[in-house]
C-alpha positions in Angstrom: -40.3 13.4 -27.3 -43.7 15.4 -27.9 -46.5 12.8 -28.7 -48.3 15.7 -30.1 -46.0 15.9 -33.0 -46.2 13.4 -36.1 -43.7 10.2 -35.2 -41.0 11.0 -37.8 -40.8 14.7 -37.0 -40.7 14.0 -33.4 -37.6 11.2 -33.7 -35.7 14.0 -36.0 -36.0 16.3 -33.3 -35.4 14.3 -30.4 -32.3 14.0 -28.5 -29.3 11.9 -29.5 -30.4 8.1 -28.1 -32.5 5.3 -29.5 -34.6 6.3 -32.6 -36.7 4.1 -34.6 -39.0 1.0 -33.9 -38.7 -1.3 -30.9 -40.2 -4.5 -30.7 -42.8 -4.5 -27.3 -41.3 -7.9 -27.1 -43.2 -10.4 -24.9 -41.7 -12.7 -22.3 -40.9 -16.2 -23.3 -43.8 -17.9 -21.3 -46.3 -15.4 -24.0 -45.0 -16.7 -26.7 -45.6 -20.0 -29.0 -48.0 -22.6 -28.9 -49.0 -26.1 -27.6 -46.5 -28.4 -30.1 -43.8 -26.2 -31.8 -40.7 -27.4 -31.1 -36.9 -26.2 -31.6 -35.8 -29.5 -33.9 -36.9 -32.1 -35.3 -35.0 -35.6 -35.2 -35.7 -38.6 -38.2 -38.2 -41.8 -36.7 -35.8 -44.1 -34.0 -34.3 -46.8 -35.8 -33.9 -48.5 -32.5 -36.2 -49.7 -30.0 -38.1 -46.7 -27.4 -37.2 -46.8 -23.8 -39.3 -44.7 -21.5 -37.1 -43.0 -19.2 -38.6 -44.5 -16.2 -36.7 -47.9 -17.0 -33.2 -46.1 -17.3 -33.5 -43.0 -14.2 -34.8 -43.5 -10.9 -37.9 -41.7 -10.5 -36.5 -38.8 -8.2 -33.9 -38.1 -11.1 -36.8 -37.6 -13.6 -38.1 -34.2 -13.4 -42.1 -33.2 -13.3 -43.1 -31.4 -15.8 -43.2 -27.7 -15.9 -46.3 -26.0 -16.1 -46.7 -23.5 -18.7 -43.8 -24.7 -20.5 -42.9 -22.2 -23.7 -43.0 -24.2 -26.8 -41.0 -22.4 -29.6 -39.1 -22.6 -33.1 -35.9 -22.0 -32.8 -36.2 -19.2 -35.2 -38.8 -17.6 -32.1 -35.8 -18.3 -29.3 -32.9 -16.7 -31.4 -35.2 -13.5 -32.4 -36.3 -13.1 -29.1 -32.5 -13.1 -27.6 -31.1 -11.1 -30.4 -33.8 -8.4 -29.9 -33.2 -8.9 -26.2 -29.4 -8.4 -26.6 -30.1 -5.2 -28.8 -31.6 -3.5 -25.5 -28.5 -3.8 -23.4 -26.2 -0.7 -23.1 -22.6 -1.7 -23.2 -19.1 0.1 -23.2 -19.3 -1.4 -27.1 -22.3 0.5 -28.0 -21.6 4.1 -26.1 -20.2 6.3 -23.3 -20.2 5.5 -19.6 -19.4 8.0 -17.6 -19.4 6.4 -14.6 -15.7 5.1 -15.1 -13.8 2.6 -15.0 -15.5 2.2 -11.4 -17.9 -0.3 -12.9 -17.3 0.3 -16.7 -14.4 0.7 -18.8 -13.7 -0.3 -21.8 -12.0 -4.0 -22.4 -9.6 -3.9 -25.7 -10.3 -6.8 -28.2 -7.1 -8.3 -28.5 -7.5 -9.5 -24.3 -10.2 -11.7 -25.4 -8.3 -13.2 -28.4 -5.3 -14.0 -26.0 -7.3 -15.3 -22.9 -9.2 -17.5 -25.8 -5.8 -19.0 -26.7 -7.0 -22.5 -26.5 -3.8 -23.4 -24.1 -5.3 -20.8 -22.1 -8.5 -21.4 -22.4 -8.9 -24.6 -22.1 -6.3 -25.0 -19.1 -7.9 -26.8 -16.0 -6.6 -25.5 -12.4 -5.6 -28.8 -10.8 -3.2 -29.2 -14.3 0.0 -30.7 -13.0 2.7 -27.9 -12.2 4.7 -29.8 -15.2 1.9 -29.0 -17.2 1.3 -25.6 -16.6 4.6 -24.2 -17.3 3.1 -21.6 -19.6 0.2 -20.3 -17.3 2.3 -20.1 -14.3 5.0 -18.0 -16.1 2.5 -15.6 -17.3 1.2 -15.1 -13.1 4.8 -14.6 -12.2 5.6 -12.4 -15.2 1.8 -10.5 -14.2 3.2 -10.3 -10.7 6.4 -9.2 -11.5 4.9 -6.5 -13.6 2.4 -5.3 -10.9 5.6 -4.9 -8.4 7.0 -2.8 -11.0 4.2 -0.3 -12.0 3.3 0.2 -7.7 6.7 -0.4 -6.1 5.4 -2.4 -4.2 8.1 -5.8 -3.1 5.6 -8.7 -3.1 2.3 -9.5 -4.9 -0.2 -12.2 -4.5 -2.8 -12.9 -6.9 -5.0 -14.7 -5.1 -7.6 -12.7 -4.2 -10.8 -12.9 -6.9 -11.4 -9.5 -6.4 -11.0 -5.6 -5.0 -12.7 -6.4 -1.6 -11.3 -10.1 -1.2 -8.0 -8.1 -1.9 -8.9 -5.6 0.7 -9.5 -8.3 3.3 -6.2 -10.2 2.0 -4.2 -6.9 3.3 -6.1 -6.1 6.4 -5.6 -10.2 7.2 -1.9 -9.8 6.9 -1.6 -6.6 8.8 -3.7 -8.5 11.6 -1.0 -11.0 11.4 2.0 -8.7 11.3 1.0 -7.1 14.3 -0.2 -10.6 16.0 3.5 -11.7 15.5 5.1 -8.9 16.6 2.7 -9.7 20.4 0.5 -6.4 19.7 -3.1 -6.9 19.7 -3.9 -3.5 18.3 -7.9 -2.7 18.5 -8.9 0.0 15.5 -8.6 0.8 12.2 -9.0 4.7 11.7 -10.4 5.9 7.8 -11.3 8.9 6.5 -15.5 9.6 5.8 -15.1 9.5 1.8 -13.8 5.8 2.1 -15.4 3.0 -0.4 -18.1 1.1 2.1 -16.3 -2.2 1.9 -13.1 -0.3 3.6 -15.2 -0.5 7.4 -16.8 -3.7 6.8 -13.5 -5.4 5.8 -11.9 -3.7 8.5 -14.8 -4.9 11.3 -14.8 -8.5 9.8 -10.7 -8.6 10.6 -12.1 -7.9 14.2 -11.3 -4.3 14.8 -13.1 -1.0 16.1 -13.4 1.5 13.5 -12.6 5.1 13.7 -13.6 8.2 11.2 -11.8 10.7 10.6 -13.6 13.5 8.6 -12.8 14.9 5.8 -11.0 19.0 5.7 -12.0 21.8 3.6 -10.0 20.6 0.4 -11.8 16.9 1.0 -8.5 15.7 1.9 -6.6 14.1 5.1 -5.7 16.4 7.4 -2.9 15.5 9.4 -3.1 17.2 12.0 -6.6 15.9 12.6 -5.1 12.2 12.1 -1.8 12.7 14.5 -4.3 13.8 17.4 -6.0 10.3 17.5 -3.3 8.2 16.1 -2.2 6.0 19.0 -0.7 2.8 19.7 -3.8 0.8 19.7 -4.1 1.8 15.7 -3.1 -1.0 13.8 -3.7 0.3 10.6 -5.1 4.0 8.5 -6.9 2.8 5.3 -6.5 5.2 2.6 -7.7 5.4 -1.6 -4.9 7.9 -3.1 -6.1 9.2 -5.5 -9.0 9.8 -3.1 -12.9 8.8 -4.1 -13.1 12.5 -4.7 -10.3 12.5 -7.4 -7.9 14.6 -5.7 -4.4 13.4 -4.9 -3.4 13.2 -0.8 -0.6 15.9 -1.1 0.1 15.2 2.6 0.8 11.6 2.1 4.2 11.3 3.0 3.2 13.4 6.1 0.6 10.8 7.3 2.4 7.5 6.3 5.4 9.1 8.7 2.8 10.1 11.5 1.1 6.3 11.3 4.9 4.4 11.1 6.1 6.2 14.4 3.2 4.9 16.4 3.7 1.1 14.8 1.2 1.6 12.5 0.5 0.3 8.8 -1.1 2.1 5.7 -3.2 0.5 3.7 -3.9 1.7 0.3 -7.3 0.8 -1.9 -6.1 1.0 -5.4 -8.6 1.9 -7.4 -7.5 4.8 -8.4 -4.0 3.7 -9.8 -5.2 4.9 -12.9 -4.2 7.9 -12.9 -0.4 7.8 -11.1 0.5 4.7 -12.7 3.8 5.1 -14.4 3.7 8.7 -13.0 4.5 7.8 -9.5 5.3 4.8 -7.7 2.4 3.7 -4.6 5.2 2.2 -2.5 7.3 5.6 -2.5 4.2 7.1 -0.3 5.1 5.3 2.5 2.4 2.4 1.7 2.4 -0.9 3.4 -0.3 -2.9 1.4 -2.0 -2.0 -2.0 -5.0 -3.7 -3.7 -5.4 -4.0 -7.1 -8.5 -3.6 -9.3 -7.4 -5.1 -12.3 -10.9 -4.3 -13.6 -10.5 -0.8 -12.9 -7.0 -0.5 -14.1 -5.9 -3.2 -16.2 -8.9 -3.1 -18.4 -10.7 -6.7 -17.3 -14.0 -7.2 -17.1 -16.2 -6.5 -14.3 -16.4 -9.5 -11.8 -20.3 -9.4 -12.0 -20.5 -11.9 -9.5 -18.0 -13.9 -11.2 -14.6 -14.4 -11.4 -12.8 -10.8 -10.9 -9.3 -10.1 -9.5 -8.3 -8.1 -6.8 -4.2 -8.9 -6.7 -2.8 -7.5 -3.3 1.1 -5.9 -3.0 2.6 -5.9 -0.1 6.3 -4.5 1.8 8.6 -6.7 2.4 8.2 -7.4 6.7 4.6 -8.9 5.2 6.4 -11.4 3.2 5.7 -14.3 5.4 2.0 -13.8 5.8 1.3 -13.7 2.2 -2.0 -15.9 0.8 -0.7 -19.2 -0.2 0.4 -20.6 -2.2 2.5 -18.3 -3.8 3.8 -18.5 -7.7 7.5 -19.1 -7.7 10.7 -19.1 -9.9 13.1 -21.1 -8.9 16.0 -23.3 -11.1 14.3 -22.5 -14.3 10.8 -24.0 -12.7 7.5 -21.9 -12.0 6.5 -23.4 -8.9 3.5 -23.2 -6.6 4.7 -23.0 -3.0 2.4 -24.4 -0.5 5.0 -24.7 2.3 4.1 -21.2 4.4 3.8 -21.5 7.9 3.1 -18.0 8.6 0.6 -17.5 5.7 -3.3 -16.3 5.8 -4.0 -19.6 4.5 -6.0 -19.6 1.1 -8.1 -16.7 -0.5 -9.1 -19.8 -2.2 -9.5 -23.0 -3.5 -7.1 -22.6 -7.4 -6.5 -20.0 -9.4 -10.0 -20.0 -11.0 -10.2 -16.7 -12.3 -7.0 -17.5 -14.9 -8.6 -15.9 -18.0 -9.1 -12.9 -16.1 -5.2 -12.3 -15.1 -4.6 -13.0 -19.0 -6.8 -10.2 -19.9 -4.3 -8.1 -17.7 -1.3 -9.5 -18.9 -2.2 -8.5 -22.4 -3.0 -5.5 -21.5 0.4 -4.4 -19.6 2.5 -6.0 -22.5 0.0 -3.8 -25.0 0.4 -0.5 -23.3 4.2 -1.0 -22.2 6.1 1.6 -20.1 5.2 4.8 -22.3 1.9 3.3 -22.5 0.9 3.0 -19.6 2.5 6.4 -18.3 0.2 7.7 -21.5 -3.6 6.6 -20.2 -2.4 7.5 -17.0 -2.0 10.9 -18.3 -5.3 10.8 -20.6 -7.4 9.6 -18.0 -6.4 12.8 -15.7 -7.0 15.2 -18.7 -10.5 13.8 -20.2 -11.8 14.3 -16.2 -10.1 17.9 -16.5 -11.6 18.8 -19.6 -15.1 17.7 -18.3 -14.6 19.5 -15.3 -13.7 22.8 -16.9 -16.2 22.1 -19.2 -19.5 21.7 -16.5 -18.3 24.0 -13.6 -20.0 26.8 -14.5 -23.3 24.5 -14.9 -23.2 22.1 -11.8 -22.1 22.9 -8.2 -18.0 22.2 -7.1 -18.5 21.4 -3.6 -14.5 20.8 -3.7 -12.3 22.8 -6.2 -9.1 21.6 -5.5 -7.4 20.0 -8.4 -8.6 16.3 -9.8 -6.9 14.0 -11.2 -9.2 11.0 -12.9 -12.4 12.2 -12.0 -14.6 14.9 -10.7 -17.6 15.2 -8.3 -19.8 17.6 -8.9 -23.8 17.8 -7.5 -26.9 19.1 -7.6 -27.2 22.4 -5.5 -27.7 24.8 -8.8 -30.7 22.5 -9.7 -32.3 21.5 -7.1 -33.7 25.5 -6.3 -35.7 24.4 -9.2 -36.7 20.8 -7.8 -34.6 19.3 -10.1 -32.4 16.7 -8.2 -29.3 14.8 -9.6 -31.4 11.7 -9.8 -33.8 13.5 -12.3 -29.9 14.6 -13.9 -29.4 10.9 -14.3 -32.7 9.8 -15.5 -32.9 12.7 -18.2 -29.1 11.7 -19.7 -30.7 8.6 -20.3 -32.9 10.3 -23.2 -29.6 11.6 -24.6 -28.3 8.3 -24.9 -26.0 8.3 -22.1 -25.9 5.9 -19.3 -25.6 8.2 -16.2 -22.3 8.9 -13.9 -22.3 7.6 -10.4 -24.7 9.4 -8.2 -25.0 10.0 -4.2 -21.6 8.9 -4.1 -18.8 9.7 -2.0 -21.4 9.9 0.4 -19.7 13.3 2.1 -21.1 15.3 -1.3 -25.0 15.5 -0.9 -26.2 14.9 -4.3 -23.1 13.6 -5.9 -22.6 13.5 -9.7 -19.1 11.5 -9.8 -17.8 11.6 -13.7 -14.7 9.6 -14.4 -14.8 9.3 -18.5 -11.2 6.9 -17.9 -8.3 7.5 -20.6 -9.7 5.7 -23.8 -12.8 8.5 -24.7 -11.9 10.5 -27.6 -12.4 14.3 -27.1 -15.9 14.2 -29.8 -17.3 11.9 -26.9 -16.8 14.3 -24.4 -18.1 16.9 -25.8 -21.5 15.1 -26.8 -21.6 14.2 -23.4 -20.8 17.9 -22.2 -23.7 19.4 -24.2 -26.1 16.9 -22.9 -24.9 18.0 -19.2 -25.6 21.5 -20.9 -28.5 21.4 -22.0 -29.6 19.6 -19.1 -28.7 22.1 -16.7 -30.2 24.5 -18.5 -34.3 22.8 -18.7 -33.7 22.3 -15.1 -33.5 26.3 -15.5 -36.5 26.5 -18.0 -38.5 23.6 -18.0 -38.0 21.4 -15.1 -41.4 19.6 -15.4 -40.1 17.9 -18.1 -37.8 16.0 -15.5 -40.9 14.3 -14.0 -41.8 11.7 -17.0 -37.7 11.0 -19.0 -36.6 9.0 -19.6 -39.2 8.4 -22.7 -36.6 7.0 -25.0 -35.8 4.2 -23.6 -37.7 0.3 -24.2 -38.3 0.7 -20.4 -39.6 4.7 -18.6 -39.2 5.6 -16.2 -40.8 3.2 -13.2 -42.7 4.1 -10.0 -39.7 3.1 -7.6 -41.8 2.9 -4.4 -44.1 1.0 -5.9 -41.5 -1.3 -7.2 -39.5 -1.5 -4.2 -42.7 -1.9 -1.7 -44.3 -4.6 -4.3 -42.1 -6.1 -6.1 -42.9 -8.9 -9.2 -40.6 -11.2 -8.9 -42.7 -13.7 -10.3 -44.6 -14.3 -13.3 -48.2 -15.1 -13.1 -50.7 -16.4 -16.3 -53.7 -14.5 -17.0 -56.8 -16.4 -17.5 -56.6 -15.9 -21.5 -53.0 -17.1 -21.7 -54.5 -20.5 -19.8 -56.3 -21.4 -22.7 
């Protein structure tokens, strides 16, 4: 925005993103004064009690210094105003994907809410749960279907506790069959939980880098494939968004030396109900039913990361499993072979709801649909922006695209600055600096539910962005101004951080 100009002019001109006022909204230990209170309560009609006679004195808290004293009119302004701040998937585009973002259909919440749902404890009696435990087996039943895959657990709470469910079990196949296989070889654009999962189940790790088409090369992995290879992990589609055409090629070269494949699905997105996973030659999938099945976001929380498996892994599968056996949904704890537990119950319940719905939603044709809508809104961005922002891979991409910034950055421009200015077009940025084997990477995945008016507000801002890093790059230094918050001094931030806060003298008295 240019403060030179009058305020109105200046926010009809501006950029599409927040126009209007914002309140500079203080934190709640500025605000209120000595005796303001939230409610008020009628004169005791019963005798006082200090709480001393009732509590033990080290159940009594001290008082907090500095306490906020507020109406409750102050506390639900300064939330709402607080809530009004937040970008969501409600309130606009992310073009980061379904990675971290994407967008959670209504009607999941209104089932999961179901009050038989809802309000369903874990440690319900089996007799009891009749209902829940036939929705798990109907959600496993469903996940075998759409991956191919012959077994699923849905223990795991999510993608990398699945990750480490599958790399446990191939541990254990190859323990059983009296092999105690060393290393785990993965290609260089692997997610960063794939090594640490893979170190934590105790073996080595070997890279294998990436060819020309940022794809496997076979070739590359036959030469150090070996006998002391217990597994390859894989994402297909790959973290660059293009498809493994030499799958079948590497599963074959990794079987005839004993090997296992293990596949991170978060990509099933865009081959589900195109393909099968288990017709690739895989051995163990993950699940991100966040990134697929349109939950939300573990956020530290309870997630899902369900984990299919061939049938020689059968008897190593997390336990207990969810059975169906003489009309009864049964949990089986009797599994001598198993991992053991992911963990304690089924906790994250609502969640595998949420991805119920949504399968039974979609349906066959459905989901075969946002498969195929997912592949063309990252094709039509692609087309769209190549001519602005650097390929560094131009094979064909299935659900998203990775571009970075090697046009802009003769101008000093870098793809941080990229992100930073889409903020001041009301965007939230893509995923940057990753895969980490693209050097500036700008990774947009716009998933399958963005309509095509979206995309194009969000090509133009990628436009017209390319083009002041062309003209005007300085004005990359200050954005984003739109935003409640510009943009910070990140050393400075990182080097001295306030974590705390700290009264000034005048709010003392």
């Amino acid at each position: 925005m240019n403060k030179n100009k009058p305020i109105k002019q200046a926010l009809n001109e501006a950029p599409i993103g927040k126009k209007g006022l914002v309140f500079n909204e203080p934190l709640l230990f500025e605000m209120g004064s000595p005796g303001r209170i939230a409610y008020s309560l009628p004169k005791h009609d019963v005798p006082e009690v200090e709480l001393e006679v009732i509590l033990p004195v080290t159940e009594i808290r001290d008082a907090i210094e500095h306490f906020p004293e507020l109406t409750e009119l102050d506390v639900v302004r300064h939330f709402t105003r607080l809530s009004q701040w937040n970008f969501s998937v409600d309130t606009n585009f992310y073009p980061l994907g379904s990675c971290t973002m994407k967008y959670n259909p209504k009607v999941n919440n209104e089932t999961a809410s179901l009050s038989g749902f809802a309000q369903h404890h874990p440690y319900t009696p089996e007799t009891l749960s009749q209902g829940s435990l036939q929705l798990m087996f109907e959600l496993q039943e469903y996940l075998k279907e759409i991956s191919g895959m012959q077994y699923v657990s849905l223990q795991p709470a999510a993608g990398a506790h699945g990750e480490l469910a599958g790399m446990l079990m191939i541990h254990a196949y190859h323990s059983a069959q009296g092999r105690q296989r060393k290393k785990v070889i993965l290609p260089d654009s692997a997610h960063g939980t794939n090594p640490a999962t893979a170190t934590l189940c105790g073996y080595s790790v070997v890279q294998i880098q990436s060819d020309e088409r940022g794809l496997i090369d076979p070739k590359k992995l036959e030469s150090i494939m070996d006998e002391e290879t217990a597994a390859v992990m894989l994402t297909n589609p790959n973290t660059l968004g293009m498809f493994e055409t030499d799958i079948l090629k590497i599963s074959d070269i990794v079987h005839e030396k004993g090997g296992l494949i293990y596949c991170d699905g978060a990509n099933l997105n865009a081959v589900m109900g195109k393909t099968k996973i288990k017709d690739m030659g895989i051995d163990v999938l993950h699940f991100n039913l966040h990134k697929t099945f349109s939950t939300p976001h573990g956020g530290g929380g309870p997630g899902a990361g369900p984990v299919g498996i061939v049938s020689k892994l059968e008897p190593f599968l997390p336990k207990p499993t969810i059975e169906h056996k003489d009309g009864k949904y049964t949990l089986n704890h009797n599994r001598p072979n198993s991992i053991g537990k992911m963990k304690a119950f089924y906790g994250n319940f609502g969640i595998l709801v949420r991805a119920y719905t949504y399968i039974r939603s979609l349906g066959p044709e459905g989901i075969k649909k946002a498969a195929e809508m997912a592949v063309l809104n990252a094709n039509y961005i692609k087309a769209s922006l190549s001519e602005h922002y650097h390929l560094p891979y131009k094979g064909p991409s299935l659900h998203e695209c990775v571009f970075n910034d090697k046009h802009q950055l003769k101008n000093k421009v870098s793809t941080m600055d990229i992100a930073k200015m889409l903020i001041d077009y009301g965007f939230h940025p893509p995923t940057v600096y990753f895969p980490l084997i693209v050097k500036g990477a700008l990774m947009i995945e716009p998933t399958e539910t963005e309509s095509k008016e979206t995309l194009d507000a969000f090509i133009m801002a990628m436009k017209e962005i390319a083009a002041l890093a062309e003209t005007k790059p300085e004005v990359f230094y200050d954005s984003p101004q739109m935003p409640v918050v510009s943009r910070p001094d990140e050393i400075s931030a990182a080097r001295n951080p306030k974590l705390k806060w700290t009264p000034t003298n005048s709010e003392l008295t």
